[in-house]
N, C-alpha and C positions, 0 to 999 in steps of 0.2 A: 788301509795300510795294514799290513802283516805285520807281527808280532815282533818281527827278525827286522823287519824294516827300520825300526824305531832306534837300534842301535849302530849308527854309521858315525861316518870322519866329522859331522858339525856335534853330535852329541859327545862323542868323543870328549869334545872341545871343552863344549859347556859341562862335561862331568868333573875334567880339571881342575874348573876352575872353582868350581862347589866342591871338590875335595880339598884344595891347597886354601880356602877360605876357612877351614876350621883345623887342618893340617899344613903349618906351615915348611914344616920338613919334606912337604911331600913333592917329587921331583913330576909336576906337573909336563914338562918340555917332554920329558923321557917317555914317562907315562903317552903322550899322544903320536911320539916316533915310534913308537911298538907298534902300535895300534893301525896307524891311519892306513888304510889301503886294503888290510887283509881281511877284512869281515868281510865285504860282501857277498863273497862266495859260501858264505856259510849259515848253516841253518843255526836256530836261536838259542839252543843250549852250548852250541860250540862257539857264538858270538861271544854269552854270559862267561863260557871258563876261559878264552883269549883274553877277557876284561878282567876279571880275577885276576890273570898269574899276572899282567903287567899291573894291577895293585899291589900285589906282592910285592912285584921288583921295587917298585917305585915309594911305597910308603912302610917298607917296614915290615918285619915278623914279629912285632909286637902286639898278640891280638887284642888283651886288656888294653894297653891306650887305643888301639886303632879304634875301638867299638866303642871307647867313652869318648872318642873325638864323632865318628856317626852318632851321638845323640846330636849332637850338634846340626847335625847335617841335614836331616828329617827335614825341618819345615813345618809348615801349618796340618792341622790334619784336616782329614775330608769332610767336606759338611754334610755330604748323603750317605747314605748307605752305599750302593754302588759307586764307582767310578777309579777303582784302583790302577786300572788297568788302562781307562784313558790319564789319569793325571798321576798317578802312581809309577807308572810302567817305570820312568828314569833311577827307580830303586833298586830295580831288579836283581842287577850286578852288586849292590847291597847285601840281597836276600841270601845272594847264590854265596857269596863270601861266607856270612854267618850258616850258609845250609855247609858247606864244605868244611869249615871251622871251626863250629860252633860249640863242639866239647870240648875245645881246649881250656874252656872255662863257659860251662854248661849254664851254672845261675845267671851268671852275668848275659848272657844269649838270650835267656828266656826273658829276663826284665829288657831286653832289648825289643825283643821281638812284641812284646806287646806293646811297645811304642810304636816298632815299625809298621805290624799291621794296622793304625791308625791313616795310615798311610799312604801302604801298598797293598800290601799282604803275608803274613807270615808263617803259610800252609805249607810252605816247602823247605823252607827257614827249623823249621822246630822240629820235623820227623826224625833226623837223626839224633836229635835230643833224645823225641821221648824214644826211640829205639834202646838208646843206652841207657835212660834214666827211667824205665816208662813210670815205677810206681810215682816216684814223687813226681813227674812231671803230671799225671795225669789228676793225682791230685790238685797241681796248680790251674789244670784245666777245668778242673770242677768248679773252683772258686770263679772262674775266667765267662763258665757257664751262667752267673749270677751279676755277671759286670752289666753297670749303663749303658757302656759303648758297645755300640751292635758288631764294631769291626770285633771288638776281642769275645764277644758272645761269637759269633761267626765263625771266629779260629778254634775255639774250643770244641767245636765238631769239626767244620773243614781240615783241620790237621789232624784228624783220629781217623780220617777214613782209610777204607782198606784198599781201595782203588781209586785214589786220588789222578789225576787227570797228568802225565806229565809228570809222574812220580813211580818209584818203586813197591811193587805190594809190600802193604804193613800189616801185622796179623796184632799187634798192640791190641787193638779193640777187642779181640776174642781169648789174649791172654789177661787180660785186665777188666772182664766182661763188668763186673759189677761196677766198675768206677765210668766203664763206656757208657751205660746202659742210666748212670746217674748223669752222666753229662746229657744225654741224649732226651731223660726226663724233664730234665731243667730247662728243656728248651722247646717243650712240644707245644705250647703255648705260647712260641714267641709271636708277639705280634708283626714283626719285620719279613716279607717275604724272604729278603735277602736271607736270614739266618733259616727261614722254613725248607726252602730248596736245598740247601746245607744239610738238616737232618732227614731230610726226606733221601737224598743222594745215600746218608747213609746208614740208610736203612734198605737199600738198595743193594747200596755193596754189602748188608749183612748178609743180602738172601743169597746171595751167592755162593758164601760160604759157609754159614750154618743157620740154613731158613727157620727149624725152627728154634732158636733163640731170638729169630725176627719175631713169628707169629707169636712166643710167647712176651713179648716184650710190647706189643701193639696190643695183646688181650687184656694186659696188666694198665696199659693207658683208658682200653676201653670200659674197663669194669667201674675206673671210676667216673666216668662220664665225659668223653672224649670233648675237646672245646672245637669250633669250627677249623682255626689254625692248626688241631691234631689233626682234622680229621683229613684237611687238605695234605699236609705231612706226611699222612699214613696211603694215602691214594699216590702221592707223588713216592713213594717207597716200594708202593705194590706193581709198580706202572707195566714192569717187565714181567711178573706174575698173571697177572691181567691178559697180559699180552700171547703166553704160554699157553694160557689156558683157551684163549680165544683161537691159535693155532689148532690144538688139540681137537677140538670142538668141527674144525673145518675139515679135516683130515679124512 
């Protein structure tokens, strides 16, 4: 199933009714007459913002209650490291709310958001954040860099990238290089692949746009003795270098 698939007229249904469960104000009926019929013609960003504005209509312009009523809403977190996207995915329209919203009261977003990514994920959720807030947000990602939970070790690189998937370039990482480059150290070492692919991505997207702050930032891990998780890190960072060069070579 497709990504876009997952948001039709039964989900619809069951979003409802998991909103009007912690929001009792919330005009569940109306909410699903907006809705039902007009998604499926449409690709999965343009399903997310039609789910959006009839939350708008339907629950309110009150972002502060609406987002301490979604702590509510959440649920269990995930017990593996993957699986956002198969059991997470019904957050989405979540994400995209606080991504759209989310400085109308930015602290509260962030302490949301690392609940949420426990979740789903909140890579798309906090870019606009740290776009307007980067110093202190990036600071709370430093701290996020050293967290137990691998979802919120994860978001503390996955949400700094420059070419994030389904996202707009963010150049954050290279105006904030020292606080990027400390998130990015705190984590070369992680044991979870899930958060290694994360910083390997980006280190990826560094080379793109100022390689060598990548190679000086891979010499700085090497000098003190790389651990086998850097080294796979810095191989999965190089992948497109690699690949340059083997071009080059054939030519």
């Amino acid at each position: 199933m497709k990504h876009k698939d997952h948001y039709n007229d039964a989900y619809i249904v069951e979003l409802s009714q998991k909103i009007q469960a912690v929001m009792p104000e919330f005009e569940a009926q109306k909410f699903c007459m907006m809705l039902q019929g007009i998604l499926e013609d449409k690709e999965l960003f343009a399903r997310l913002d039609c789910i959006v504005d009839a939350m708008i209509e339907t629950m309110g312009s009150d972002y502060e209650k609406n987002i301490q009523s979604f702590f509510h809403l959440l649920g269990e977190e995930l017990v593996k490291a993957e699986g956002m996207f198969s059991f997470g995915y019904w957050l989405f329209p979540v994400s995209r709310y606080v991504e759209r919203y989310g400085n109308t009261n930015w602290q509260l977003s962030l302490s949301f958001i690392k609940e949420l990514t426990k979740r789903f994920t909140g890579e798309y959720a906090i870019r606009p954040i740290l776009k307007e807030h980067p110093k202190e947000v990036m600071d709370e990602l430093i701290k996020w860099s050293k967290d137990s939970n691998v979802h919120i070790r994860r978001l503390a690189s996955e949400g700094v990238r420059i070419h994030l998937p389904w996202s707009k370039k963010l150049l954050v990482a290279l105006d904030e290089f020292e606080k990027y480059a400390m998130i990015l150290t705190n984590l070369k070492d992680d044991t979870q692949k899930f958060v290694q692919k994360s910083v390997g991505n980006n280190l990826n997207d560094l080379y793109k746009e100022a390689p060598q702050k990548a190679q000086t930032l891979i010499a700085q891990w090497r000098q003190s003795g790389a651990s086998k998780a850097c080294e796979w890190i810095i191989k999965h960072g190089e992948r497109n270098q690699n690949n340059d060069k083997k071009a080059k070579r054939e030519k």
